[in-house]
PAMI-68788 format. One record per residue (C-alpha): residue number from 1; residue in one letter; x, y, z. Coordinates in Angstrom, 3 decimals. Layout:
PAMI-68788
NUM/A/X/Y/Z
...
***
This chain:
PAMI-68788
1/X/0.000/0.000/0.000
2/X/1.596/3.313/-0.703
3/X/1.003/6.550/1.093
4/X/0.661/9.121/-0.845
5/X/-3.084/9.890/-1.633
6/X/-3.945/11.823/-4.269
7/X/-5.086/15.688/-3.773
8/X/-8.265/14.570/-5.705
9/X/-9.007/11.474/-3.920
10/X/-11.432/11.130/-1.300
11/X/-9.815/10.793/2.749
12/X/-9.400/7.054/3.450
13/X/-8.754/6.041/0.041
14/X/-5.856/4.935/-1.683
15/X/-4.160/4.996/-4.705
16/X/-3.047/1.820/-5.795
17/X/-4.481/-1.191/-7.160
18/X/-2.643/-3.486/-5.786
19/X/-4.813/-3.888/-2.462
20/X/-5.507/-6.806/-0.331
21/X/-9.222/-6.565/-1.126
22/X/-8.787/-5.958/-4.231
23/X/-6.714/-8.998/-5.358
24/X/-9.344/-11.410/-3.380
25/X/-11.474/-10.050/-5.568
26/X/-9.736/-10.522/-8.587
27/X/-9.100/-13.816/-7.518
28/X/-12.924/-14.448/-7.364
29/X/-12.742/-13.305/-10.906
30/X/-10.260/-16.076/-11.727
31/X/-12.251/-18.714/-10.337
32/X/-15.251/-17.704/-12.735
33/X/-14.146/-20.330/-15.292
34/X/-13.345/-23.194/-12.300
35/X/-17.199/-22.655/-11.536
36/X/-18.213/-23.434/-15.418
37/X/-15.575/-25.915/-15.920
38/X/-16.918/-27.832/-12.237
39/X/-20.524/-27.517/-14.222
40/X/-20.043/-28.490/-17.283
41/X/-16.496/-30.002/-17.645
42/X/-16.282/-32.125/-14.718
43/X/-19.418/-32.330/-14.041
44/X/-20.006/-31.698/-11.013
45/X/-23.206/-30.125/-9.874
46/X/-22.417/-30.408/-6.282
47/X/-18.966/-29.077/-6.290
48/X/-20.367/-26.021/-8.501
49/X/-22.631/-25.206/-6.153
50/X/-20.543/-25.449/-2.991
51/X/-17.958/-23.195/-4.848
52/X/-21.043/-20.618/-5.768
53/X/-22.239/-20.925/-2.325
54/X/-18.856/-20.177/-0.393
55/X/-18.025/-17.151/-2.774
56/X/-21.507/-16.052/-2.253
57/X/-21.533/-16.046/1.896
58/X/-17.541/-14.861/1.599
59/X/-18.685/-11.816/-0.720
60/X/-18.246/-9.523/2.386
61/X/-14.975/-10.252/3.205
62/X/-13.352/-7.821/0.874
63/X/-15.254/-4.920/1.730
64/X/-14.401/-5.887/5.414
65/X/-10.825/-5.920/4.888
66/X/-10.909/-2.561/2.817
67/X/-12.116/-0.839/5.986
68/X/-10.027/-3.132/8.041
69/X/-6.831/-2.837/6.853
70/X/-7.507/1.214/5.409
71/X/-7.281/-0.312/1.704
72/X/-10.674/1.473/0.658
73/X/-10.234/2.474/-3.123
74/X/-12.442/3.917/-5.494
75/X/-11.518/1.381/-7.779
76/X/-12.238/-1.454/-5.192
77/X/-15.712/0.606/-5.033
78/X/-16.383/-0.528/-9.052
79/X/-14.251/-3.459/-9.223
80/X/-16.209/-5.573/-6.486
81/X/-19.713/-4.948/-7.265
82/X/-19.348/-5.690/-11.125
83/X/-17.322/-9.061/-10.103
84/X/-19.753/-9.989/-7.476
85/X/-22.949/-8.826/-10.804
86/X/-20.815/-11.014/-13.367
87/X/-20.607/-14.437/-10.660
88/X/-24.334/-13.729/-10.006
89/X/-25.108/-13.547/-14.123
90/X/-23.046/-16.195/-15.030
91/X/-24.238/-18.137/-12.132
92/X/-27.878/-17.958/-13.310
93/X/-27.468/-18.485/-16.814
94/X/-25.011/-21.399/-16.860
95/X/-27.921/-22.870/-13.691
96/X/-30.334/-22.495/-16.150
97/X/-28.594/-23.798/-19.245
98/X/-27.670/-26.442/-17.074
99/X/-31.345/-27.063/-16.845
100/X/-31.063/-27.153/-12.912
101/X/-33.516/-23.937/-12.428
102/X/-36.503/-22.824/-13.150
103/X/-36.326/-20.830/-16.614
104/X/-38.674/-18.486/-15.456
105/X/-36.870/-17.663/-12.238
106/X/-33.844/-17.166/-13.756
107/X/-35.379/-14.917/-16.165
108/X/-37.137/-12.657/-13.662
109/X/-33.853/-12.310/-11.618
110/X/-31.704/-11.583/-14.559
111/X/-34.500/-9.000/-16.150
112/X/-33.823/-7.172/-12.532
113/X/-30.120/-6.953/-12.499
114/X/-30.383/-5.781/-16.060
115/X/-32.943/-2.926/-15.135
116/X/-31.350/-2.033/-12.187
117/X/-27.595/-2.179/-13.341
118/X/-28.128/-0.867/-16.447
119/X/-30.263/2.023/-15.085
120/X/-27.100/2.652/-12.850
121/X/-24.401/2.073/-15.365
122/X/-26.060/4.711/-17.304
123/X/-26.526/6.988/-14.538
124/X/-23.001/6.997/-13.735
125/X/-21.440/7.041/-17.175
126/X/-23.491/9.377/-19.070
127/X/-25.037/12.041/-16.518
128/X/-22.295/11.937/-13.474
129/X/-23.867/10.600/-11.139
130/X/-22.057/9.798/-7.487
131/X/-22.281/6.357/-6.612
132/X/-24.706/5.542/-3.562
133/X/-24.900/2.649/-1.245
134/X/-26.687/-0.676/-1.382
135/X/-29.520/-0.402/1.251
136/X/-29.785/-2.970/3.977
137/X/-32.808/-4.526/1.770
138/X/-30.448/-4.967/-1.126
139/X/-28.434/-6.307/0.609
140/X/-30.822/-8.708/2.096
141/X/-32.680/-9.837/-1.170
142/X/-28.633/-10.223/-2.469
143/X/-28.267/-12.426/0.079
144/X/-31.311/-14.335/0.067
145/X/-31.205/-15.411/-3.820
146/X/-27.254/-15.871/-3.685
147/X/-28.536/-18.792/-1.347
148/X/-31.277/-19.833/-3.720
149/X/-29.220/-20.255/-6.343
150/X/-26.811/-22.880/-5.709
151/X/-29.931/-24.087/-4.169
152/X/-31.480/-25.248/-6.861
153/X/-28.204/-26.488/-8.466
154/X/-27.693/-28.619/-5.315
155/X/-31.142/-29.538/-5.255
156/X/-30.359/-31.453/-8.832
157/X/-27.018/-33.022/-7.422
158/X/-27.001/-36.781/-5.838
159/X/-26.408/-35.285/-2.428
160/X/-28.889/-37.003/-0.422
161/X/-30.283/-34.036/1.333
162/X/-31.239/-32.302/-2.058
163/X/-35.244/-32.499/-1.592
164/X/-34.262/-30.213/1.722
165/X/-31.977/-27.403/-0.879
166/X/-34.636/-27.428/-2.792
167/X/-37.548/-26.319/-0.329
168/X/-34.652/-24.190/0.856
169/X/-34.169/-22.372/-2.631
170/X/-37.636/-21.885/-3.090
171/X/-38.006/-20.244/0.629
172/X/-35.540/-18.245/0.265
173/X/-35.476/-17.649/-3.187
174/X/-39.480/-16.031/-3.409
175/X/-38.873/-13.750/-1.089
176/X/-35.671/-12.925/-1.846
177/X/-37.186/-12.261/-5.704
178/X/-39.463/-10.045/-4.603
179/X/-37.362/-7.677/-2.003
180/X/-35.635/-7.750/-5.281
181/X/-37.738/-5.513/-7.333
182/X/-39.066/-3.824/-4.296
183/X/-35.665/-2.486/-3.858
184/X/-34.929/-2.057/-7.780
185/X/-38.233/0.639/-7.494
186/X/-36.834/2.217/-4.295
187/X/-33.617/3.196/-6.091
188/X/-35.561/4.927/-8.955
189/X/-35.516/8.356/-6.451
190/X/-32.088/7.890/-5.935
191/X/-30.999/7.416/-9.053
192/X/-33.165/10.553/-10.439
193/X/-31.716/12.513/-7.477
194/X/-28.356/11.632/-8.809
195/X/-29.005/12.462/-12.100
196/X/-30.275/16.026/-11.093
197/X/-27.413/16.770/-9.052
198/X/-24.581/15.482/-11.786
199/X/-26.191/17.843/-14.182
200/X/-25.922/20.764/-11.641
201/X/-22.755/20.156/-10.943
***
């Protein structure tokens, strides 16, 4: 970690890349094509779904250890979320392809993160706006369906619990479906906030 900080950067932050947080990340990046290869190569559909599973409840740990440690970067602020967005798309799609999940689930969650990411995305890159927050319900309904969804996948595996993932993936996947879009239309304000103040800016 270096020390000098950049006039422009905001207090906390630093300037480098090369983080701890950010290269567990990046190794959660590299593991993207382990998870397909476990799927489809192997296949596995219980080892896929342990992998998506621990990555899923271990997706705080890099945030934790940016405040931790004092390695909070603005980069780390981008870098994470669209890793964590590409697991969780990939994740679905390959589930479904795999024909392990409901194609109309998978749909429904993917039309969301495509709404709501793109929405953002756009936001940010064409009127300026500041990045906000996750809300504690995001975060929730994140959680809830990054259970679901190795859920199902374990459901379809020969692990002889799998009629128990399966009435777990549905209980928390529902729920966590719907806090979904309820949050997705509770960031519309937000985002047209941020719009409105990028433009005066």
């Amino acid at each position: 970690m270096t020390d000098n900080v950049d006039a422009a950067e905001k207090p906390g932050e630093v300037d480098t890349l090369w983080t701890v947080p950010n290269l567990i990340t990046l190794v959660r990046l590299l593991l993207l094509p382990v998870f397909v290869w476990l799927l489809f190569a192997l296949p596995s559909r219980q080892a896929a779904a342990w992998m998506l599973g621990c990555l899923g409840l271990t997706d705080w740990v890099d945030g934790y250890l940016a405040r931790r440690l004092g390695q909070t970067s603005e980069f780390g602020k981008k870098f994470d979320p669209t890793v964590d967005r590409l697991w969780f798309v990939v994740g679905v799609v390959a589930i479904m392809i795999n024909g392990s999940m409901p194609i109309w689930f998978g749909i429904a969650v993917l039309a969301r993160e495509v709404l709501v990411g793109g929405a953002v995305a756009t936001a940010t890159l064409v009127f300026a706006m500041e990045r906000f927050d996750v809300t504690w319900w995001g975060k929730t309904a994140t959680f809830m369906l990054m259970f679901a969804v190795p859920g199902f996948l374990m459901a379809e595996s020969t692990i002889g619990i799998a009629h128990g993932f399966e009435v777990a993936a549905w209980a928390f996947g529902i729920p966590g479906l719907i806090l979904s879009y309820y949050t997705g239309a509770a960031y519309i304000p937000m985002i047209r906030d941020g719009i409105r103040a990028g433009r005066n800016r």
